[in-house]
Structure formats: structure tokens, C-alpha cells
C-alpha positions as CSV (number, residue, x, y, z in Angstrom):
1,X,-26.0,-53.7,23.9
2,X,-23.8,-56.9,24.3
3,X,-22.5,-57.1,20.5
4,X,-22.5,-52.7,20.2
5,X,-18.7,-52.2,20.1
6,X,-17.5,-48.7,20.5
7,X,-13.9,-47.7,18.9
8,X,-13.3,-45.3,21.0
9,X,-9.4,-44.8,19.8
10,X,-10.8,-44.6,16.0
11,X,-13.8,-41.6,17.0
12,X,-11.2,-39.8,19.1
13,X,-9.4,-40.0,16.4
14,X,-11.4,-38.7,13.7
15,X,-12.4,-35.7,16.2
16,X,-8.9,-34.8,16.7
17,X,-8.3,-34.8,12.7
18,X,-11.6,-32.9,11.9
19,X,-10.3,-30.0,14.8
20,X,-7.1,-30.1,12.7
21,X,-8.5,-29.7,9.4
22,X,-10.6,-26.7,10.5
23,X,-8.0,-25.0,12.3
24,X,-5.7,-25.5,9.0
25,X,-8.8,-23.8,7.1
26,X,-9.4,-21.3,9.4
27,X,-5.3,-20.2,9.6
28,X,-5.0,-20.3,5.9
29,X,-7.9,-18.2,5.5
30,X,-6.7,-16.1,8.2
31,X,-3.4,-15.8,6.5
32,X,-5.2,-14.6,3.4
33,X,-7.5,-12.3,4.9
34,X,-4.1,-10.6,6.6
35,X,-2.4,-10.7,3.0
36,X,-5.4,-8.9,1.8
37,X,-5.4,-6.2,3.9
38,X,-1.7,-5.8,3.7
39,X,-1.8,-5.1,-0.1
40,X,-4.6,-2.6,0.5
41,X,-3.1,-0.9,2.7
42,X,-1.5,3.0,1.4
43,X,1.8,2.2,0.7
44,X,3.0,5.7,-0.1
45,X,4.6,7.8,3.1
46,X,3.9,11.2,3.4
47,X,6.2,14.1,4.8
48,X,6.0,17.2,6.2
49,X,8.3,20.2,6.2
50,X,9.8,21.3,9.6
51,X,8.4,24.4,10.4
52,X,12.3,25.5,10.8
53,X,13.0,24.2,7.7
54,X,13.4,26.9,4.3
55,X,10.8,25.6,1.9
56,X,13.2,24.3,-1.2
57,X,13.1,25.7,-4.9
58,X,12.1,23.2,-7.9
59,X,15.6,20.8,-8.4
60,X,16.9,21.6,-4.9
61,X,18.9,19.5,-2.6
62,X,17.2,18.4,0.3
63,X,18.1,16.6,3.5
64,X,15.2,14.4,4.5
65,X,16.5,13.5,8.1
66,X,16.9,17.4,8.9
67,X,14.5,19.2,6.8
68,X,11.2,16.4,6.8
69,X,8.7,15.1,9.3
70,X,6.7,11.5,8.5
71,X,3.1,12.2,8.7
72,X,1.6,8.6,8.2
73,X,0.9,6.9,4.6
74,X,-1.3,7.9,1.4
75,X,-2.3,5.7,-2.0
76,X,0.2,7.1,-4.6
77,X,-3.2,8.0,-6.4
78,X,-4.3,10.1,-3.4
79,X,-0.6,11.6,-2.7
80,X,-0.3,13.1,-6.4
81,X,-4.0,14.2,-6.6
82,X,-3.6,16.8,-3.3
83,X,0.5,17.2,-4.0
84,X,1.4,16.0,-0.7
85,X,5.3,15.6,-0.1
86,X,6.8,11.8,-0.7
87,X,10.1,9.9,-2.0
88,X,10.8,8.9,-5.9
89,X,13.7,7.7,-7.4
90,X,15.0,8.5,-11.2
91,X,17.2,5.7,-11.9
92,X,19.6,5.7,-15.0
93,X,20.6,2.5,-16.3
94,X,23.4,1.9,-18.8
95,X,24.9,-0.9,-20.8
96,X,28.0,-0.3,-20.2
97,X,30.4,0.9,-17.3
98,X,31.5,4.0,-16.7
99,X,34.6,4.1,-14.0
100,X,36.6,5.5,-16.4
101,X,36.3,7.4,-19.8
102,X,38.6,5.3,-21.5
103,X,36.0,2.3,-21.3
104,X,33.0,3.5,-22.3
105,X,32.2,3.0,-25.6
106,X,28.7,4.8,-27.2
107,X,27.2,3.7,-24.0
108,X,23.3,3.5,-24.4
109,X,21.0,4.5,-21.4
110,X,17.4,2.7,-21.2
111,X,13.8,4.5,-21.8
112,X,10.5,3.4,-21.2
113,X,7.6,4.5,-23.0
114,X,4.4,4.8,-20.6
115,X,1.4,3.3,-21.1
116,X,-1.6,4.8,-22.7
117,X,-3.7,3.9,-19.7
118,X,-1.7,6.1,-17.5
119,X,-2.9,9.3,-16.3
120,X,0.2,11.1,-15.7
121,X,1.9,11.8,-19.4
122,X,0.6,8.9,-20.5
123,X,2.7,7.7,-23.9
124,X,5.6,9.6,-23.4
125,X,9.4,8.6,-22.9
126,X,11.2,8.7,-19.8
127,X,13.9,7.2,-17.6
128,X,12.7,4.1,-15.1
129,X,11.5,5.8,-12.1
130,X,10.0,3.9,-9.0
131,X,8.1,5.4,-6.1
132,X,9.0,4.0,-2.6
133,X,6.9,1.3,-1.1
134,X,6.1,1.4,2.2
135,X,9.2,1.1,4.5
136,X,11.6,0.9,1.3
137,X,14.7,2.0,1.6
138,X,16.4,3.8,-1.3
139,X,18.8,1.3,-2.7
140,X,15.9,-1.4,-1.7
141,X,13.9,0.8,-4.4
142,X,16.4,0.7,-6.9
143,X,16.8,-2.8,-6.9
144,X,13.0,-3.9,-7.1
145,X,12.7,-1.2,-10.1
146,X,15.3,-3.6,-12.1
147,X,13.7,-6.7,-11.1
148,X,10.0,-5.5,-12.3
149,X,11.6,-3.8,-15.5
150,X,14.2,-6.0,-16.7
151,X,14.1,-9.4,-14.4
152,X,15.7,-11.4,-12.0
153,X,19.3,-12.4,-14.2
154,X,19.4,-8.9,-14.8
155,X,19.2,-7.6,-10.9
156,X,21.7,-10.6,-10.3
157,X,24.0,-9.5,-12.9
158,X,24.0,-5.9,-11.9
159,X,24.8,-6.7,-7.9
160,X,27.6,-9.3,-9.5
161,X,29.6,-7.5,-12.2
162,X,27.7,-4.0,-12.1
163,X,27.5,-1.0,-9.6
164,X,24.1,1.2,-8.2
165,X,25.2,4.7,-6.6
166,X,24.0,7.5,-6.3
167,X,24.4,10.9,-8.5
168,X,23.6,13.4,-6.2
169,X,25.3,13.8,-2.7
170,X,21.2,14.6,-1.3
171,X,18.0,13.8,-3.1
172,X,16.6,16.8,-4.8
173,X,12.8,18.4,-4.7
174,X,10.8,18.1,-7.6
175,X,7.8,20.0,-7.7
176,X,5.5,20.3,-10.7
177,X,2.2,21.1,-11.9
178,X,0.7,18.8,-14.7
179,X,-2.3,20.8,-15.0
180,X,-5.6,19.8,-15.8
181,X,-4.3,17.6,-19.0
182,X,-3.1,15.1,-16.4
183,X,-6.5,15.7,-14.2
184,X,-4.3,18.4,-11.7
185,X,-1.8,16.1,-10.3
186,X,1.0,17.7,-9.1
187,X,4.0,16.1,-8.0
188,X,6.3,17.2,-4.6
189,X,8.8,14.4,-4.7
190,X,12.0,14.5,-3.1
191,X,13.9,12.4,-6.1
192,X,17.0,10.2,-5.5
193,X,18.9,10.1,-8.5
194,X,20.7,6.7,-9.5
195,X,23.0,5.9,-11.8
196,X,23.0,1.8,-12.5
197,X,26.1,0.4,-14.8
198,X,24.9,-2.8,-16.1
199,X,28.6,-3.6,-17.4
200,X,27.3,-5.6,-19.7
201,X,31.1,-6.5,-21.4
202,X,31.4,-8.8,-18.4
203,X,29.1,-11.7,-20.3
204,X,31.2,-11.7,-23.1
């Protein structure tokens, strides 16, 4: 037992890395398992009408903060399958600027075609739209809908030399039916409508 020496500096040590290393494991996978369930969470909110509030025609204006109540969050999929009331944005982006007639010149507007894969009017044309995420704001919206579509220099362009505003003074309700072509979705979306000016002169 003489000649037995024991390091205890070096296995304290090693003890104190090994409790490191598995509490680094154990937050990273922590970490994960909270990303996981944030992604899966519905990201779509969901409104109700106030029960004072006039029930709006197809393409009316609508104030949210007077005429909606929040009712908790659906998957988009979910939300357009029972035609439950939620936000959308139709977003028109141009080349060109349009602050005053005089500059504009044939401006061009952009269309996307869907995918085939789609369920809602799958392969047809239409303007970039973008539902809101979970606590999105409008503008917030807009802006991710350029940076998924067209890219990062093109968002950073648009804030630097180019303008987002809205068309409308309130959101309107759009309400349709896509019948049983689109497997009975129905949309209830009360639509912010954006007008984005790329001014894309200001490269030259």
C-alpha cells in the first residue's frame, strides 16, 4: 500500500470534466428537443368576430383591433380546411418606383407560379402572398416574404433604396370557397395589401 499513489488532483479532475461533458450533452439536446417542439408547434392564429361586430362582405375593410378576438393558434393546413378566420398578406412587388408618374417607366410587377404539389390552385399565377407566422407583425411578414422569394441583397436593397407601404388604409376580408377541386378549403383571411418598390434604377 506503501508504493500505491493516488492523484487525487488528476481523478477530481477527470470527474469534474466528465460532469461537464454530460451536462454540455444534455443542454444541447435539451436545446434541440425545445427547437423541435417550437417548429411544431401551429403557427397560424385564429380570430374570432366580436359578437358586436357586423359580419364583413367578400373585399371588405376590416379593423382587426375593433372588429376581431384572438382565439389561440391552428396549422395553416387545419385553419383553411374548417375556414377559420386568420391574417394574409398580398404583397405587390415592382421594379421600379412609383412616387411619381413621371418616373415610372413600363414598370413590371412579379408573379409566381405555384407548385404542382400544392393543394390550393396548384400551377396557377399569382402575386407573392405570405401567411403570418406566429406573433408576426405585418411589415415583419412582408419583409420575410422577400427574403424567402428573392433573397437577402434583395430585402437589403429594398429597406436601402426602396419603400414597403401599404395600399389599403385597413386590411380587407377575403372569403372564398375553392370547392371540392381544392379538397373544400375555404379561405377567411383578413388580407393586408402591400405595395413593395424595388427601385431598381438605384444600382445603376
Amino acid at each position: 500500500m506503501h508504493g500505491l499513489k493516488i492523484h487525487r488532483p488528476i481523478i477530481m479532475y477527470k470527474a469534474v470534466a466528465s460532469t461537464l461533458i454530460l451536462l454540455c450533452i444534455y443542454l444541447l439536446y435539451n436545446q434541440r428537443q425545445t427547437n423541435n417542439r417550437a417548429a411544431s408547434l401551429p403557427d397560424i392564429q385564429i380570430f374570432d368576430f366580436r359578437s358586436n361586430a357586423s359580419l364583413p362582405a367578400h373585399l371588405d375593410q376590416i379593423d382587426p383591433s375593433v372588429e376581431l378576438v384572438p382565439r389561440g393558434f391552428r396549422y395553416l393546413d387545419n385553419t383553411h380546411r374548417l375556414g377559420l378566420i386568420h391574417m394574409g398578406n398580398w404583397i405587390h412587388i415592382v421594379d421600379s418606383t412609383l412616387a411619381t408618374a413621371s418616373s415610372v417607366s413600363n414598370p413590371r410587377i412579379l408573379v409566381l407560379k405555384r407548385g404542382p404539389q400544392l393543394v390550393t390552385c396548384p400551377g396557377t399565377w399569382s402575386l407573392v402572398g405570405e401567411h403570418a407566422n406566429r406573433d408576426e407583425q405585418p411589415i415583419e411578414t412582408v419583409r420575410r416574404a422577400i427574403l424567402e422569394e428573392l433573397g437577402p441583397q434583395v430585402l437589403e436593397h429594398v429597406i436601402t433604396h426602396g419603400r414597403i407601404r401599404n395600399m389599403t388604409a385597413l386590411p380587407i376580408y377575403y372569403e372564398r370557397d375553392y370547392g371540392d377541386a381544392n379538397e373544400g378549403r375555404i379561405d377567411s383571411q383578413v388580407t393586408y395589401i402591400w405595395l413593395v418598390e424595388m427601385n431598381l434604377g438605384a444600382m445603376m
